[in-house]
C-alpha positions as CSV (number, residue, x, y, z in Angstrom):
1,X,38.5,30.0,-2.3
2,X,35.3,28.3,-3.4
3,X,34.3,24.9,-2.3
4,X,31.7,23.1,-4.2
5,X,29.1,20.9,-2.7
6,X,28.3,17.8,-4.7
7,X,24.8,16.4,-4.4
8,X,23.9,12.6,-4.3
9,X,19.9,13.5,-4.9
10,X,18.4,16.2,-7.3
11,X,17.9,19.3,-5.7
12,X,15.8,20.6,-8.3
13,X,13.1,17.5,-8.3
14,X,10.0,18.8,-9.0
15,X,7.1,16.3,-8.0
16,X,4.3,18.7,-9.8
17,X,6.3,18.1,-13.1
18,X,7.2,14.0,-13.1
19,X,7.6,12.8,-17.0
20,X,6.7,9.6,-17.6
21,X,9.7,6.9,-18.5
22,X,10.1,5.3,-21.7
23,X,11.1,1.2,-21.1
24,X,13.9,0.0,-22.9
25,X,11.1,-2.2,-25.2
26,X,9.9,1.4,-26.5
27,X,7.2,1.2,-24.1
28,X,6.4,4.1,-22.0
29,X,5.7,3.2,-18.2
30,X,2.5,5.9,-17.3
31,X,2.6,4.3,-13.5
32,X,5.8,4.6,-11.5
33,X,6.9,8.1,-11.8
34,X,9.2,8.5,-9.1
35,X,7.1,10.6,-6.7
36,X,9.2,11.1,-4.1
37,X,13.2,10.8,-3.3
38,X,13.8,8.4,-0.7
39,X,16.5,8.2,1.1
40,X,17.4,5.8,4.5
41,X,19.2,6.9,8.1
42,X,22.9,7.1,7.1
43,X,22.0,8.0,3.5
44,X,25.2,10.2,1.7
45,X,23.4,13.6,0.7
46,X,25.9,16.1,-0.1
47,X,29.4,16.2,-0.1
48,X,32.3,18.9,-0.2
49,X,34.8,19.0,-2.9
50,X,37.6,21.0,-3.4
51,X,37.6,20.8,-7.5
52,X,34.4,20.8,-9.7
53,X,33.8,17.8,-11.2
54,X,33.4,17.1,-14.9
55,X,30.0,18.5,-16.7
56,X,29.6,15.1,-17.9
57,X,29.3,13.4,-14.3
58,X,25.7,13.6,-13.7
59,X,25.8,15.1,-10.6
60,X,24.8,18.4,-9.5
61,X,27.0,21.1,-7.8
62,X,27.0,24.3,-6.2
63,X,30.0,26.7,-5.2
64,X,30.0,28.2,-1.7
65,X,32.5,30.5,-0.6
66,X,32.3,28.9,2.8
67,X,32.2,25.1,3.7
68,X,29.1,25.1,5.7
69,X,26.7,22.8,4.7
70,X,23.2,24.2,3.8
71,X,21.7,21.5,6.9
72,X,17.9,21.4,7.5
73,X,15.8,18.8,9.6
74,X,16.8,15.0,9.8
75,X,20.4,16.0,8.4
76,X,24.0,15.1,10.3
77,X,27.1,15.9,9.6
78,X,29.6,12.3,9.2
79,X,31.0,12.3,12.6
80,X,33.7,10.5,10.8
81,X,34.0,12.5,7.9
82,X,33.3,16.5,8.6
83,X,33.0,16.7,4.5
84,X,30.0,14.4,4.4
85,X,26.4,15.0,5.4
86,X,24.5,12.2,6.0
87,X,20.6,11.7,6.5
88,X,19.5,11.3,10.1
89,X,16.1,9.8,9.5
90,X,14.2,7.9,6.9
91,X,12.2,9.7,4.3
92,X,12.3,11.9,1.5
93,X,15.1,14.7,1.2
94,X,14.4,18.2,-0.9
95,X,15.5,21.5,-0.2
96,X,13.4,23.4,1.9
97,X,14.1,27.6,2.5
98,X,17.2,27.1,1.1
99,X,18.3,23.9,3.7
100,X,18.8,20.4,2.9
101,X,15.9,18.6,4.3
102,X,14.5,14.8,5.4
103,X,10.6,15.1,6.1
104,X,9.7,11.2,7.9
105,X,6.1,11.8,6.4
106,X,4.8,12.7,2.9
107,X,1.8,14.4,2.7
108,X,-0.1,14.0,-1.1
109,X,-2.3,16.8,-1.3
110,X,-4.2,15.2,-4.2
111,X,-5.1,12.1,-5.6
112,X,-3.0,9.0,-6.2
113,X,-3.5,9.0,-10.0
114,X,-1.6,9.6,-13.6
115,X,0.0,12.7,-11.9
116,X,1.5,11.0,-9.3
117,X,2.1,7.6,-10.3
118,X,2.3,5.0,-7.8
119,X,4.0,6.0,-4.6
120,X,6.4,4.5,-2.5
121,X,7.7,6.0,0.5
122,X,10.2,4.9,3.6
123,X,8.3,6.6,6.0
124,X,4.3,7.7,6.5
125,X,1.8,8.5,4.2
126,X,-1.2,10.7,4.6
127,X,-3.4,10.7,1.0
128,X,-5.3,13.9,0.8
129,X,-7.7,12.6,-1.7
130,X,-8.4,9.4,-3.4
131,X,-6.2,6.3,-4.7
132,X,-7.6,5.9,-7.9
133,X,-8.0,2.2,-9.6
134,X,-5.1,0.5,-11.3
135,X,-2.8,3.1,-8.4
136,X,-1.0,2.3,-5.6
137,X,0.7,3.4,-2.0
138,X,3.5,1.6,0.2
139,X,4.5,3.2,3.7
140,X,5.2,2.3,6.7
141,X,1.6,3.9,8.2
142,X,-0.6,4.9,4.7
143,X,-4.1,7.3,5.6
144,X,-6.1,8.1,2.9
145,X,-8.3,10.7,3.6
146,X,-10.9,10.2,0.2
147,X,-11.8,6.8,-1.4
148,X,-9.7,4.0,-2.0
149,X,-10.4,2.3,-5.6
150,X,-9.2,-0.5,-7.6
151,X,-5.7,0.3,-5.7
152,X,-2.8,-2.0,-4.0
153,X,-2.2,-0.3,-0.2
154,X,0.8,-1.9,1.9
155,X,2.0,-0.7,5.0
156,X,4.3,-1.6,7.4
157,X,2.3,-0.9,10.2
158,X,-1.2,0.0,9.6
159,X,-3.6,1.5,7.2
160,X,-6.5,4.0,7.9
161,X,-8.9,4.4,4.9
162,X,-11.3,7.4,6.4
163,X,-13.9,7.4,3.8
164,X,-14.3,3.9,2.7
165,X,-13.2,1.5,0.2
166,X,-14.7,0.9,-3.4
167,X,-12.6,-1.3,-4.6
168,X,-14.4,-3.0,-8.3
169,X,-13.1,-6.6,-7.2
170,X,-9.7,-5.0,-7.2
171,X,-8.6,-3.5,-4.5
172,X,-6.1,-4.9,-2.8
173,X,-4.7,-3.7,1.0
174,X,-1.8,-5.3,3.8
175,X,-1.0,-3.8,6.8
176,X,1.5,-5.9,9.1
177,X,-0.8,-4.5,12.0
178,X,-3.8,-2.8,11.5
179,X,-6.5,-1.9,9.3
180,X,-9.3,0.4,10.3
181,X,-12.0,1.6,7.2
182,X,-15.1,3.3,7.0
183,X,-17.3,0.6,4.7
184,X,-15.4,-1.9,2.4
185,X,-16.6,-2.9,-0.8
186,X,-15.5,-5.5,-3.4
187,X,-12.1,-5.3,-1.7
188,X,-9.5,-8.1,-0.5
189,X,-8.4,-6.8,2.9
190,X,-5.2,-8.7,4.8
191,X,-4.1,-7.2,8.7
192,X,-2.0,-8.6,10.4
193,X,-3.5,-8.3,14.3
194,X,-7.0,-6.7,13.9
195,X,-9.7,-5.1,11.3
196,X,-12.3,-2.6,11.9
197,X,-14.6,-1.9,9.7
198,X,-16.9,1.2,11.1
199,X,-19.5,0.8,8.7
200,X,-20.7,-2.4,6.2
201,X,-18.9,-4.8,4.5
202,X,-19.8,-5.6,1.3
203,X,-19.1,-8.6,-0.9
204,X,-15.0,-8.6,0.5
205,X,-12.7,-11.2,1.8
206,X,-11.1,-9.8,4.7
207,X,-8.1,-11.8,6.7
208,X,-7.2,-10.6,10.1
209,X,-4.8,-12.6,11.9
210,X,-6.1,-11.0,15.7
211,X,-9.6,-9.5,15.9
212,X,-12.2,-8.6,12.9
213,X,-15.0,-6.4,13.9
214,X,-17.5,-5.1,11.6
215,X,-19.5,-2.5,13.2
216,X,-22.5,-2.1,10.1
217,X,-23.5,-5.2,8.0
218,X,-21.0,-8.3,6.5
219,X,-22.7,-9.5,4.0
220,X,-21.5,-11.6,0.9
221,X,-17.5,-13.0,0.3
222,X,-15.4,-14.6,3.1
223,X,-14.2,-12.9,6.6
224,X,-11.3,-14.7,8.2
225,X,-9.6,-14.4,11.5
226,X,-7.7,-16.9,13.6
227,X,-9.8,-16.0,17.0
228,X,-12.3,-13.7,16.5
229,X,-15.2,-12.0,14.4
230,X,-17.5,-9.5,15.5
231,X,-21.0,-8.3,14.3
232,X,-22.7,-5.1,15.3
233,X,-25.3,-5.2,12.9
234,X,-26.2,-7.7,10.4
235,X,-24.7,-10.9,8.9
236,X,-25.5,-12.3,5.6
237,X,-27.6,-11.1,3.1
238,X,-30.0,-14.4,2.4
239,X,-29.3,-17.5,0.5
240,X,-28.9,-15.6,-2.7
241,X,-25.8,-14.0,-1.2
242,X,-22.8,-16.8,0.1
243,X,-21.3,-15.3,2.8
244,X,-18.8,-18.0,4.4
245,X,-16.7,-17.4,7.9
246,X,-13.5,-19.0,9.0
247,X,-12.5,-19.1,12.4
248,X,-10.2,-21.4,14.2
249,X,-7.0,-20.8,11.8
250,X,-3.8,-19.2,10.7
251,X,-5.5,-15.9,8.7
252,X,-2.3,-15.1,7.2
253,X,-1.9,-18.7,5.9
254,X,-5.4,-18.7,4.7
255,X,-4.9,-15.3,2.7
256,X,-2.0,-17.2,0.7
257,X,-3.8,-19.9,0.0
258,X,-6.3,-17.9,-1.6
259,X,-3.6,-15.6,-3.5
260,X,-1.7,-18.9,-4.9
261,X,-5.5,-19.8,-5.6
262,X,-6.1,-17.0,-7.8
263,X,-2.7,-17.2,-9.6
264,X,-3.1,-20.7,-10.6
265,X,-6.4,-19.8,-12.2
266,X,-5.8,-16.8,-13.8
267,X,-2.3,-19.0,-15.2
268,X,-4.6,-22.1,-15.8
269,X,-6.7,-19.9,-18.4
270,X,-3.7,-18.3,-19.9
271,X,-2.8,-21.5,-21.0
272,X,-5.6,-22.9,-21.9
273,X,-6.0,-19.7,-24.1
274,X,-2.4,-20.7,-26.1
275,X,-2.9,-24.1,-26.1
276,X,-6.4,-23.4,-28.5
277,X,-4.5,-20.7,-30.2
278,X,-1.7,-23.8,-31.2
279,X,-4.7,-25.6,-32.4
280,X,-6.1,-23.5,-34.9
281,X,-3.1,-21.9,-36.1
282,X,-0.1,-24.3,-36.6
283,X,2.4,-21.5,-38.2
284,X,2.0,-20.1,-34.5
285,X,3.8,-23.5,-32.9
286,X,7.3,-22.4,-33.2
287,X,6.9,-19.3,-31.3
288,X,4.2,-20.1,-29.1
289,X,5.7,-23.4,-27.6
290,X,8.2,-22.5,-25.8
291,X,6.4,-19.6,-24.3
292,X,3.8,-22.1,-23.4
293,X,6.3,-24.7,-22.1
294,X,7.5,-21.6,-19.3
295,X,3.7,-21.3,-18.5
296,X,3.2,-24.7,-17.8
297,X,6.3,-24.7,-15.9
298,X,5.7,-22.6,-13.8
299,X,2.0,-23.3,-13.1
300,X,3.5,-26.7,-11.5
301,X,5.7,-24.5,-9.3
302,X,2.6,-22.1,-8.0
303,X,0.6,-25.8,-7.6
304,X,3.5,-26.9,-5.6
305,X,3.6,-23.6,-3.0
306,X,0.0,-24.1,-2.9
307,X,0.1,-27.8,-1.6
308,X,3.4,-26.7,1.0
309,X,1.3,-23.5,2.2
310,X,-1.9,-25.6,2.6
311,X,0.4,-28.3,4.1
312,X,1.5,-26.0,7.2
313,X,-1.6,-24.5,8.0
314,X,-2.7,-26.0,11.3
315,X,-5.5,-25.4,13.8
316,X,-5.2,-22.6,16.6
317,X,-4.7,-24.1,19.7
318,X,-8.1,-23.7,22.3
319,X,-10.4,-23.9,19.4
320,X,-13.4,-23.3,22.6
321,X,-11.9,-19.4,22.7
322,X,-12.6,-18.5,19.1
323,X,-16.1,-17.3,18.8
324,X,-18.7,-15.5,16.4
325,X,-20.5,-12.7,17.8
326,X,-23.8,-11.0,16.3
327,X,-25.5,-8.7,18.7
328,X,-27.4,-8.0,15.5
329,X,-29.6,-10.1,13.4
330,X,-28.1,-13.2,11.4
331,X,-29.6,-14.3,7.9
332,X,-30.3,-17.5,6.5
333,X,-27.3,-19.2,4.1
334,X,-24.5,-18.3,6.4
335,X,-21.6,-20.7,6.6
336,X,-19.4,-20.5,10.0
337,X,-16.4,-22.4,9.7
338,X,-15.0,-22.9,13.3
339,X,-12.2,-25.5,13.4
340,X,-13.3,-28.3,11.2
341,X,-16.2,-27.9,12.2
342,X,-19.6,-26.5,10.0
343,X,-22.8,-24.3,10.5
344,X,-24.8,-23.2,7.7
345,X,-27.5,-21.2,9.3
346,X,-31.0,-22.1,8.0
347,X,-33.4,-19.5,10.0
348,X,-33.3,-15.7,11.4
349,X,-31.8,-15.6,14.2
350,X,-30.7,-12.7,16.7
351,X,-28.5,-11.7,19.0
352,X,-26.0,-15.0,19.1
353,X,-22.8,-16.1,19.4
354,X,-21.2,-19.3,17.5
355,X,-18.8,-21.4,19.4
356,X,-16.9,-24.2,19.4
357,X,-17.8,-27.4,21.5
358,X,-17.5,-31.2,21.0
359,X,-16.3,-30.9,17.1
360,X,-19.4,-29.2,16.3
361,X,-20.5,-25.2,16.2
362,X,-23.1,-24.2,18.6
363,X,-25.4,-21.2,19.0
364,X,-25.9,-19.2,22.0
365,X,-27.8,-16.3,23.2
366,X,-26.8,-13.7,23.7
367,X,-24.2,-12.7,22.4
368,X,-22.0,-10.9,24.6
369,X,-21.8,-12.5,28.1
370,X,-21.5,-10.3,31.3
C-alpha cells in the first residue's frame, strides 16, 4: 500500500537559484528573495496521507511504501498525532542526505547582495563575506566575517562585525545586547548593554545603553551611553571636527529621539518639495493634495511621538557614577554632556577622566584610579 507524505515547505528550494518577485503594481522586488525557509519549534513539516491529493493543491508529495518519516536533526514526531512531524527547534528546514532537516544557524558562504536578497532568519547568522549597501540581515546572533556597508543589521542578541564597518552614512545596526566591531565608520550603531569598538570610530553615532568602549580613536558624530564611555586612544579630531558625548541618560530613549528626528526631516522636505510643485503647476492640485494632506498628517503624528519620547526621557539616577575616561590624549572642541551638565574642551589634554560633581563636569587625572 503506498502512503504519501505531504510537505508543508518546498523540499526542492534551491537558495543558489532565488527569482526575483514581481509586486502586484508590476514592479519587480530585486531585495527580499526569500533566502531561507524558516520555520518555528512546533512548526507542521510533513504529514502522512492515505490518498494523494489533487495536482492542483500546491503542495508537494511523495509515495513511500512504508510510513516512516524521512526525520533528520531538530525534527519530532506529534506525540499527539503519530502522522505529523513537527519541527523541534527554530530555524530553517531542507532536506539533507535524504532527511528532513532544522539547522538553528545559517551559514552564508558569500555576500549579502542581489543573489541573496536580504536575509531573515529565526535563529543565528554567520556572514561569510560582506553585507553590501542598500542589504540587510535579522537573527537572533548575526557575525559577519567581511565588511558591513550601507546595510540594516538587527539581532536579537548581539552582533559581531569582524572586519569593520563602512557604512556611507547608512549603515544602520541593533543588537538587544551586544555589539562588538573592528573600526566603525559613517555608521549609526544602537546596543542594548555594551559596545566595543576594537579599533577607531569614525564620524558615527553610537548608543549603548550599558558600557561603550572604543579601544582606537572616536572622533567626529555623537557617542551615547547611559553610564559609561571609554577611550583608549584618542578623542576628537580638533574644532573642525564636532564630536559631542552624552552621558547621564536613557541611550535607548536618546537613539529614538534621534530616529523620530531624522523622519520628521526627511518628511519635512518631502513636503516642502510638493507644496512648490502645487505652486508652479496648478493642473497638479487635484492629485497632489490629498497626497499632500496624508504627508502633513502624518508629520504631526511623528512630531507628537517625538515630544512623548523626549517627554519620558529622565536622568539616570547617581549621575556621580557615570564617567568619561581617556587614558589617551583628548582634543580641543569636544563636548561632554554629563547630566545637564556641559564641557566643551578648549586645550590638549591627556590622560583624564570627566565626571560629574556639583551640576557641573570636572576633569581629573588620571584616568583610571587604582
Amino acid at each position: 500500500m503506498p502512503y504519501y507524505l505531504l510537505h508543508h515547505f518546498d523540499p526542492t528550494f534551491d537558495y543558489q537559484n532565488l527569482k526575483p518577485r514581481q509586486l502586484s503594481d508590476g514592479n519587480v522586488d530585486f531585495y527580499n528573495l526569500g533566502y531561507v525557509q524558516n520555520v518555528r519549534t512546533g512548526d507542521l513539516l510533513a504529514e502522512w496521507c492515505d490518498e494523494p491529493l489533487d495536482d492542483d493543491s500546491g503542495v508537494i508529495q511523495c509515495v513511500y511504501d512504508e510510513k516512516v518519516f524521512p526525520a533528520g536533526k531538530n525534527t519530532v514526531v506529534d506525540p499527539e498525532n503519530p502522522d505529523r512531524l513537527l519541527a523541534a527547534a527554530d530555524g530553517y528546514v531542507f532536506y539533507m542526505d535524504g532527511f528532513i532537516t532544522v539547522k538553528r544557524t545559517l551559514n552564508v558562504r558569500r555576500d549579502v547582495d542581489f543573489h541573496t536578497g536580504k536575509i531573515f532568519f529565526l535563529g543565528n547568522v554567520i556572514v561569510h563575506g560582506s553585507v553590501r549597501s542598500g542589504f540587510g540581515v535579522q537573527g537572533v546572533n548575526v557575525m559577519v566575517k567581511d565588511i558591513v556597508e550601507g546595510a540594516s543589521i538587527r539581532a536579537e542578541n548581539s552582533i559581531v562585525a569582524e572586519t569593520g564597518i563602512k557604512g556611507g552614512g547608512k549603515a544602520v545596526l541593533r543588537a538587544k545586547n551586544n555589539v562588538r566591531a573592528a573600526f566603525v565608520e559613517n555608521a549609526q550603531i544602537l546596543a542594548g548593554k555594551c559596545l566595543l569598538v576594537d579599533g577607531a570610530c569614525m564620524h558615527s553615532d553610537v548608543y549603548s545603553v550599558g558600557q561603550l568602549a572604543v579601544k582606537g580613536m572616536l572622533v567626529g558624530g555623537k557617542a551615547v551611553s547611559s553610564r559609561i564611555i571609554y577611550v583608549e586612544d584618542q578623542l576628537g579630531g580638533g574644532l573642525s571636527t564636532e564630536t559631542v558625548l552624552i552621558v547621564g541618560y536613557d541611550a535607548a530613549l536618546l537613539h529614538r529621539v534621534n530616529v523620530l528626528r531624522q523622519r520628521i526631516i526627511a518628511l519635512n522636505a518631502s513636503i516642502e518639495e510638493s507644496r512648490l510643485k502645487l505652486k508652479k503647476r496648478h493642473n497638479l492640485r487635484s492629485g497632489t493634495f490629498p497626497e499632500l494632506a496624508k504627508q502633513e498628517d502624518k508629520l504631526e503624528r511623528l512630531k507628537g511621538r517625538h515630544r512623548a519620547v523626549w517627554n519620558d526621557i529622565n536622568k539616570v539616577r547617581n549621575l556621580e557614577s557615570c564617567r568619561v575616561l581617556v587614558p589617551g590624549r583628548v582634543r580641543p572642541g569636544v563636548e561632554i554632556n554629563i547630566g545637564e551638565a556641559r564641557y566643551v574642551v578648549r586645550d590638549y589634554l591627556e590622560n583624564v577622566c570627566f565626571r560629574y560633581r556639583d551640576y557641573e563636569v570636572i576633569v581629573e587625572s588620571p584616568a583610571l584610579q587604582k
